[in-house]
C-alpha positions as protocol buffer text, in pm:
chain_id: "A"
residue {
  index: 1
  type: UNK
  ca { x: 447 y: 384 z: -2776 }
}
residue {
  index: 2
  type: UNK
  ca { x: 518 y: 38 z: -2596 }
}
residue {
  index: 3
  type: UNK
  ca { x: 335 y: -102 z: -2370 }
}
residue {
  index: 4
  type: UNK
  ca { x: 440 y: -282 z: -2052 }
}
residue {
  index: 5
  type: UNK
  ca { x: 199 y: -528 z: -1828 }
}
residue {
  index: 6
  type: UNK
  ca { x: -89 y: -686 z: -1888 }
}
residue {
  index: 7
  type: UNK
  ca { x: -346 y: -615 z: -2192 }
}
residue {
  index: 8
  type: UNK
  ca { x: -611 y: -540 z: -1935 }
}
residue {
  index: 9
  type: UNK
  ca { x: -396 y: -276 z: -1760 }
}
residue {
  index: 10
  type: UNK
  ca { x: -323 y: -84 z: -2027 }
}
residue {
  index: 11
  type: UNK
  ca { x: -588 y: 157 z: -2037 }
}
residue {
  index: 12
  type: UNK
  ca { x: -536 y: 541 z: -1880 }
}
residue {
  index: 13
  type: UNK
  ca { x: -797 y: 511 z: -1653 }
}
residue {
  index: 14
  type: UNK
  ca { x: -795 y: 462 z: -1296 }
}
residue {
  index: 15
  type: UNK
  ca { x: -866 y: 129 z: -1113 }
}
residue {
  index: 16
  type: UNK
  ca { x: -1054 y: 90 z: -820 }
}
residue {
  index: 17
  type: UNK
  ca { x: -881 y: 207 z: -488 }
}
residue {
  index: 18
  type: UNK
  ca { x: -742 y: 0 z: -228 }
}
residue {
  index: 19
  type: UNK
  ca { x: -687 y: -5 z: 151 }
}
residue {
  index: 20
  type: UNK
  ca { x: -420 y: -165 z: 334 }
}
residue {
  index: 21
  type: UNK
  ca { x: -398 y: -133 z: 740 }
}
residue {
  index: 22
  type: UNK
  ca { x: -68 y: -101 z: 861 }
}
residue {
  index: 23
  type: UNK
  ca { x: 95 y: -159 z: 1200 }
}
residue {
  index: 24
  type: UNK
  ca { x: 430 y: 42 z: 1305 }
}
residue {
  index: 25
  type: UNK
  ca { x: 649 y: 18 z: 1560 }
}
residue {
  index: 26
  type: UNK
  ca { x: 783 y: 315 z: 1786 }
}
residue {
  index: 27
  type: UNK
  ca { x: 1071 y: 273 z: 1535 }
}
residue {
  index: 28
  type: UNK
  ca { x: 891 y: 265 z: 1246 }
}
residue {
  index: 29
  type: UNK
  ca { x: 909 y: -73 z: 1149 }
}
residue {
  index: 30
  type: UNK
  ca { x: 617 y: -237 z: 956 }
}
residue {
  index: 31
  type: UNK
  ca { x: 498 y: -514 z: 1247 }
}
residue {
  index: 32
  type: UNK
  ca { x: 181 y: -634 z: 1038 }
}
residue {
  index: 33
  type: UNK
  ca { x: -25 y: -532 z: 732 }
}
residue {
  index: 34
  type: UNK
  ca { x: -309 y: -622 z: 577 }
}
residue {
  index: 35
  type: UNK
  ca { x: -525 y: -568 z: 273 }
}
residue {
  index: 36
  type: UNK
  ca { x: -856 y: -437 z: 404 }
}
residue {
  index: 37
  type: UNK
  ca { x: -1003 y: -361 z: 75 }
}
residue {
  index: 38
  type: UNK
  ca { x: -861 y: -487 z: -290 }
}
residue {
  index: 39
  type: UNK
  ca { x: -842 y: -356 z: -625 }
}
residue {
  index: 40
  type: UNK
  ca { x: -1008 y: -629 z: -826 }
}
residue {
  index: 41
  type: UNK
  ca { x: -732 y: -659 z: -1046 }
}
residue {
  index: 42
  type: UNK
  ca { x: -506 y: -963 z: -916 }
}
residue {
  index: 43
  type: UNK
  ca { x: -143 y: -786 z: -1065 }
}
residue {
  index: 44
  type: UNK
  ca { x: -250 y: -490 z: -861 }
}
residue {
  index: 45
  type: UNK
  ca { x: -332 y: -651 z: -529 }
}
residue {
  index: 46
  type: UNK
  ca { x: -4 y: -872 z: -533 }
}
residue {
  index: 47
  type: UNK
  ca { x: 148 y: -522 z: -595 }
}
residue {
  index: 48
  type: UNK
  ca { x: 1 y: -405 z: -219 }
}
residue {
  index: 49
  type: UNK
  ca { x: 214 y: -655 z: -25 }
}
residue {
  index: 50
  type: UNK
  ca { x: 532 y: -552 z: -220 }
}
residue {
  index: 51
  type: UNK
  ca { x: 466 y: -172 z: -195 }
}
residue {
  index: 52
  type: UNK
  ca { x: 414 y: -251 z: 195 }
}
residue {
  index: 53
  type: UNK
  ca { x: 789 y: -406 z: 171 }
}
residue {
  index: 54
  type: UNK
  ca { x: 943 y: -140 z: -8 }
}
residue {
  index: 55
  type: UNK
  ca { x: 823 y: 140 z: 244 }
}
residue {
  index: 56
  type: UNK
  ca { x: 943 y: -70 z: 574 }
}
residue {
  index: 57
  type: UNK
  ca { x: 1014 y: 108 z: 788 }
}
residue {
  index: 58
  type: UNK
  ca { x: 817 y: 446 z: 797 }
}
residue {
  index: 59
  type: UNK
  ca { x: 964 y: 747 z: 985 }
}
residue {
  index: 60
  type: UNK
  ca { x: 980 y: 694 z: 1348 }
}
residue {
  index: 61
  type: UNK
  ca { x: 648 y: 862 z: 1491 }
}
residue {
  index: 62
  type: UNK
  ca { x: 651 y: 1175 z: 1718 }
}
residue {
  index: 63
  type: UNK
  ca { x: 774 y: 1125 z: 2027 }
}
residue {
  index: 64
  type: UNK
  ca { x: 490 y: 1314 z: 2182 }
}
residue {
  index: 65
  type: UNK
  ca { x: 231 y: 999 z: 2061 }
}
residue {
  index: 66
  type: UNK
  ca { x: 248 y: 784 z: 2351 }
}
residue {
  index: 67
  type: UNK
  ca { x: 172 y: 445 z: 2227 }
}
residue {
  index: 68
  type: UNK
  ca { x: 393 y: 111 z: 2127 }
}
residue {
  index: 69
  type: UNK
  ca { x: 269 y: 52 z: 1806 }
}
residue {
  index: 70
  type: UNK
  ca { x: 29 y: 250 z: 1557 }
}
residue {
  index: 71
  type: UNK
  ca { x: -239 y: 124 z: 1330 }
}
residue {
  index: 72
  type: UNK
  ca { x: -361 y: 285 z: 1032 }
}
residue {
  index: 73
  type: UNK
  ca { x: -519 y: 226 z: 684 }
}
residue {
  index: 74
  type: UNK
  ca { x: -388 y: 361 z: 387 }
}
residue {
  index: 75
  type: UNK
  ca { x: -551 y: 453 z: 76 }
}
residue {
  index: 76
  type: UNK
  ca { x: -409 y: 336 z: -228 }
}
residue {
  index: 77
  type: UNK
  ca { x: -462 y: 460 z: -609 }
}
residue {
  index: 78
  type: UNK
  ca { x: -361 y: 365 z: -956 }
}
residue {
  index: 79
  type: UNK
  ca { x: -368 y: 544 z: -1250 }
}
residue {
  index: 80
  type: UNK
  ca { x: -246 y: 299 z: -1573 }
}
residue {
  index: 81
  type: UNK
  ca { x: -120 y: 584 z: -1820 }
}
């Protein structure tokens, strides 16, 4: 078996959760984000801001929602396996 990432990481078990709130456009851009709760594990939290990246921009919402922009906080998990 090999083993990427840090020695620490490299157990199967999960890490603590993390929240990040998110701000979208009516387009669904990303407008802001940020980390509302961390994981305690420093590779993990840097990992947050670049999952954040990689999902910009979210589907657009309804059209039926009648604000500018949308807030929400998202739950995040790990699982090291």
């Amino acid at each position: 078996m090999i083993n990427f990432g840090p020695r620490p990481l490299r157990t199967a078990s999960p890490m603590n959760p993390a929240k990040v709130s998110i701000t979208v456009s009516r387009d669904g851009r990303v407008l802001e984000h940020k980390v509302v709760q961390k994981t305690g594990e420093p590779i993990l939290d840097k990992e947050i801001v670049k999952l954040v990246r990689r999902i910009d921009p979210l589907p657009a919402p309804p059209a039926d929602v009648p604000d500018d922009k949308l807030t929400f906080v998202l739950p995040l998990a790990w699982t090291i396996q």
